[in-house]
C-alpha positions as CSV (number, residue, x, y, z in Angstrom):
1,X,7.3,-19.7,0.0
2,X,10.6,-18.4,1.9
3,X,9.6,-16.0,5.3
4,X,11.7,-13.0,4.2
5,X,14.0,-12.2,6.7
6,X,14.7,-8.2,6.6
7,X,15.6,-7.3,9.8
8,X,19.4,-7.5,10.0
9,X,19.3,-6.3,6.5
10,X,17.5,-2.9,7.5
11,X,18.8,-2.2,10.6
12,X,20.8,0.2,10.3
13,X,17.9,2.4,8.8
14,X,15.8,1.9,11.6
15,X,14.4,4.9,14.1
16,X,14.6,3.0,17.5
17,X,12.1,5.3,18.7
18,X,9.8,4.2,15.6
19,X,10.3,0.1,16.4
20,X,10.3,-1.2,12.7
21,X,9.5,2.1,10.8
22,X,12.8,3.2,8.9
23,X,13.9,6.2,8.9
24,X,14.4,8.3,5.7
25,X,13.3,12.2,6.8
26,X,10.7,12.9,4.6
27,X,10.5,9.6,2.7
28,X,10.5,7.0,6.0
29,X,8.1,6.1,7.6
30,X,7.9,2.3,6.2
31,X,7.9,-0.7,8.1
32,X,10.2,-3.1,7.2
33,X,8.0,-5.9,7.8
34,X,5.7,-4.5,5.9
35,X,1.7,-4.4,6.7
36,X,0.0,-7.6,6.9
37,X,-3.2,-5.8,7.9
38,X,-3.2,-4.7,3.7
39,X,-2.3,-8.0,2.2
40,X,-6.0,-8.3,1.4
41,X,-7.0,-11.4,-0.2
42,X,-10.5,-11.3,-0.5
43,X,-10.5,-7.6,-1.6
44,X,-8.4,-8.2,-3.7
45,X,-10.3,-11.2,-5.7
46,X,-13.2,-9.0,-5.8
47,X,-11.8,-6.2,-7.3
48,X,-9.7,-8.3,-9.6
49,X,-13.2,-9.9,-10.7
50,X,-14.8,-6.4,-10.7
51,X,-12.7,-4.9,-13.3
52,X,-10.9,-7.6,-14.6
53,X,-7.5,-6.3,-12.9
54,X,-4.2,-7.3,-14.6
55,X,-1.5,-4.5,-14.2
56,X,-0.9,-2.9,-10.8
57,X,0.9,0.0,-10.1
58,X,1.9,0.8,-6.2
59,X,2.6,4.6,-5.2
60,X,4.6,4.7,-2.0
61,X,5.3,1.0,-2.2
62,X,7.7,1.0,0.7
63,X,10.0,-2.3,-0.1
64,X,7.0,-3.9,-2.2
65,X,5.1,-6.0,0.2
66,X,2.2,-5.2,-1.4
67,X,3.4,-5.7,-4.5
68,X,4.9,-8.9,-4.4
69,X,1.5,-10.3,-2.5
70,X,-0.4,-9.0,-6.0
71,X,2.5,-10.6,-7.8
72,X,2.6,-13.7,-5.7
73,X,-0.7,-14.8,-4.8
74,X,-3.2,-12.9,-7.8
75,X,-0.2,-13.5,-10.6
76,X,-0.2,-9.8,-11.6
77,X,2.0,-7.7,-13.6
78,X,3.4,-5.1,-10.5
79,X,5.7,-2.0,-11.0
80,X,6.6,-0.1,-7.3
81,X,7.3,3.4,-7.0
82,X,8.7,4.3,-3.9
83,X,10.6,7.8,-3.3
84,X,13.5,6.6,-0.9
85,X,16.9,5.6,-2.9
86,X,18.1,3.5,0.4
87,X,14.2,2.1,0.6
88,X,14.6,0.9,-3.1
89,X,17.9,-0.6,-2.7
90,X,16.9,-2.9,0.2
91,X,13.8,-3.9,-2.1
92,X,12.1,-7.3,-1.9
93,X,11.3,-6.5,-5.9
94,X,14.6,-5.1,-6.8
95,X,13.6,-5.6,-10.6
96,X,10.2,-4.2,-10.3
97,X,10.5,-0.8,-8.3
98,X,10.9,2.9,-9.7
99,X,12.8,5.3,-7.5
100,X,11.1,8.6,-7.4
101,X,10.8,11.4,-5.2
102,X,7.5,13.3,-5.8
103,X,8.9,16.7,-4.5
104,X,11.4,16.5,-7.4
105,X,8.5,16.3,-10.3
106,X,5.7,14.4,-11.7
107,X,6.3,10.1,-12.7
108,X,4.8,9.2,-15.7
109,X,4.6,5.3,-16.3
110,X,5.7,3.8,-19.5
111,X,2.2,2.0,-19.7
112,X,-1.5,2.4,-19.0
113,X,-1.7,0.2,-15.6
114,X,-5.2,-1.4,-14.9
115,X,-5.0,-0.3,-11.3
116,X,-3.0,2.0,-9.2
117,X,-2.6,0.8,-5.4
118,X,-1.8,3.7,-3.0
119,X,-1.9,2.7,0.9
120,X,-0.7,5.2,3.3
121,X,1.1,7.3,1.2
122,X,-0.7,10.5,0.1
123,X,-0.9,12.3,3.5
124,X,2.8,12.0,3.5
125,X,3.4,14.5,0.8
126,X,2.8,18.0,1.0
127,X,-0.2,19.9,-1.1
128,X,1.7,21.6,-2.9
129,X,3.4,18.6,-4.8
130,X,0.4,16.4,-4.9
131,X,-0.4,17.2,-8.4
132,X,3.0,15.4,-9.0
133,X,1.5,11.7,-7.6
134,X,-1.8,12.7,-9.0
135,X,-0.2,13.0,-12.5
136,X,1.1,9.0,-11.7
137,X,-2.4,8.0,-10.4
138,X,-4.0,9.4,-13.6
139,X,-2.3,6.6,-15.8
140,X,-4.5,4.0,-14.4
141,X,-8.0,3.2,-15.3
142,X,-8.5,2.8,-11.1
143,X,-7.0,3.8,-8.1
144,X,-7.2,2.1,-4.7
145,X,-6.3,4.4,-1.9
146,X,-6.4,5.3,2.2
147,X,-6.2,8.8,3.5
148,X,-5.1,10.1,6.8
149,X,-8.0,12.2,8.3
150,X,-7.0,15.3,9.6
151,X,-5.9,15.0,13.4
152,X,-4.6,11.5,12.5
153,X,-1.3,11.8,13.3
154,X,2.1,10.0,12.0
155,X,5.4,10.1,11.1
156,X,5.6,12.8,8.3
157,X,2.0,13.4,7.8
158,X,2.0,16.6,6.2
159,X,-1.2,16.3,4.5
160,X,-4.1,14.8,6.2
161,X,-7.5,15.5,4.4
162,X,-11.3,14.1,5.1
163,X,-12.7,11.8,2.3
164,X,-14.6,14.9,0.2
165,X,-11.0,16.6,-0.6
166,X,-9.5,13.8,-1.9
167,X,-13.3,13.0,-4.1
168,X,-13.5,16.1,-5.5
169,X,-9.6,16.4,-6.0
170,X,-9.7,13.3,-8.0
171,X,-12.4,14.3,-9.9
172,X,-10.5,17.0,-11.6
173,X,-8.0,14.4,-12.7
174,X,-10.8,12.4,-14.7
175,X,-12.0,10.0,-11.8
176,X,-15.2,9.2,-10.3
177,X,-16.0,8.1,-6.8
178,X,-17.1,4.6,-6.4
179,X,-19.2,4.8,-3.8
180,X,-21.3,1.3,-3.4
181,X,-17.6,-0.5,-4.9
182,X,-15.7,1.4,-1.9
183,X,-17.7,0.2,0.8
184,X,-18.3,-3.7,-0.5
185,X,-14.3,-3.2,-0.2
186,X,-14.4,-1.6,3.3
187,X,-16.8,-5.2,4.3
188,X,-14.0,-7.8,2.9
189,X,-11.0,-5.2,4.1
190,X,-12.5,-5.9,7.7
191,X,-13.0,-9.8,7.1
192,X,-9.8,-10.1,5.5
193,X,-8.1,-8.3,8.7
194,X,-10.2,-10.5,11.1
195,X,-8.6,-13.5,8.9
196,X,-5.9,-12.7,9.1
197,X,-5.6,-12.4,13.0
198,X,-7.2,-16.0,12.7
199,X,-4.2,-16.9,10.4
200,X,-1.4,-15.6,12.6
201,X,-3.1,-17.4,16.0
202,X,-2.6,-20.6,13.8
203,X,0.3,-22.3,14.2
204,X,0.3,-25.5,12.3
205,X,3.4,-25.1,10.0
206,X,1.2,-26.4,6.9
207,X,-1.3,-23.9,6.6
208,X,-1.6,-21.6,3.5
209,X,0.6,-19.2,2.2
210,X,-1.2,-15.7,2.7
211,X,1.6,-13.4,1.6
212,X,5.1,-11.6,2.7
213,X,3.8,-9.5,5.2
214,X,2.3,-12.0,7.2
215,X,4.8,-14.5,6.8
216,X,7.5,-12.0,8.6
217,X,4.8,-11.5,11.2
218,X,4.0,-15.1,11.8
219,X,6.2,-15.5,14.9
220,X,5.8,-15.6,18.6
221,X,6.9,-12.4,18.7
222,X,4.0,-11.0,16.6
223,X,1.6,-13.3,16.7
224,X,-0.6,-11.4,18.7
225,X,0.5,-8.0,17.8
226,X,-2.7,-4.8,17.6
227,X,-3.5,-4.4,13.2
228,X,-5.1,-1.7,12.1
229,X,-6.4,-2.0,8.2
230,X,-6.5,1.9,7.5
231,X,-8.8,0.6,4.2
232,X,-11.4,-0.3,6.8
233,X,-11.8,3.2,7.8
234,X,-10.2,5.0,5.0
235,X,-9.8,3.4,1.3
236,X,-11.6,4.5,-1.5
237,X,-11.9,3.4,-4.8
238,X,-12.0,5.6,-8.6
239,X,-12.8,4.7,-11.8
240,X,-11.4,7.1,-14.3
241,X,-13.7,8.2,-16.7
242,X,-13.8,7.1,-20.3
């Protein structure tokens, strides 16, 4: 695999105040290295296992890190929907994103997906467009997602909520909680992030591929860099009902 080398490419999009996170008003917030701490290997696997995953759909997908790791690594079908026009330009899945802006409408997909990823995204929109992305989630048979809890803080969190509103919000749209699923996936989330710390500290040249995100941060200049894997804390997982 070739390290993805974004940074002269995005520059000229980038807060300096925000280091890496580019800067789009209401739709920035992105890093442009993406977030190595949610390329989750072992999570993934299970959950692929679990429900027999296939299809992925990623809500807020930034420029498709977390896609192209599904893509990449697991061999799924991806499709990226990510609200910035300038964010889905500078793609790193120029043929697989949708550009959509959540305050203009509801997104329909074309297709039932088997899963719909959504990682730091929903606290960024305000409550009275959520039904919008909801509508999107809703054309999956599961949804993956992190939450900001209220007092969090961020760069355009407009929306942080504790785990109950986003429960019994979903359940209105046709989804159950997975409670025991959600925290077997907080237990690998956390051993994936310690591996991945244990990945970047390694230096020989000829160990694994892991995915995109960690390549980019798989230099002196990151290598020991503070993660946070929000999933850890925050994720939950839905099945929508039958």
């Amino acid at each position: 695999m070739t390290k993805i080398n974004n940074l002269q490419k995005y520059q000229e999009f980038v807060n300096p105040a925000n280091g890496a996170s580019f800067d789009d008003g209401h739709l920035g917030g992105c890093n442009i290295y993406g977030d190595p701490a949610h390329e989750l290997p072992k999570m993934t696997k299970y959950l692929i296992d679990t429900f027999g995953i296939q299809s992925i759909l990623d809500v807020g997908c930034g420029f498709g890190f977390h896609s192209k790791f599904f893509k990449d690594v697991f061999g799924c079908e991806i499709c990226g929907v990510e609200g910035s026009a300038k964010v889905a330009e500078l793609s790193i899945i120029p043929d697989e994103i949708v550009c959509h802006d959540y305050t203009s409408g509801a997104f329909i997909p074309d297709k039932q997906y088997d899963l719909c990823w959504s990682i730091e995204f929903v606290e960024h929109v305000r409550d009275e467009y959520k039904d919008n992305f909801l509508q999107t989630f809703a054309n999956c048979d599961h949804l993956v997602m992190t939450h900001a809890i209220p007092g969090q803080g961020g760069h355009h969190h407009v929306n942080e909520r504790d785990a109950s509103f986003w429960i019994n919000t979903l359940k209105e749209y046709g989804f159950e909680f997975l409670d025991d699923v959600t925290n077997t996936c907080r237990k690998l989330a956390e051993e994936d992030m310690n591996d991945m710390t244990t990945w970047l500290l390694d230096t020989n040249p000829d160990k694994p591929f892991r995915g995109p995100s960690a390549e980019n941060y798989d230099t002196d200049e990151f290598r020991n860099k503070y993660h946070i894997c929000y999933f850890a804390n925050n994720g939950l997982v839905f099945r929508k009902s039958k």
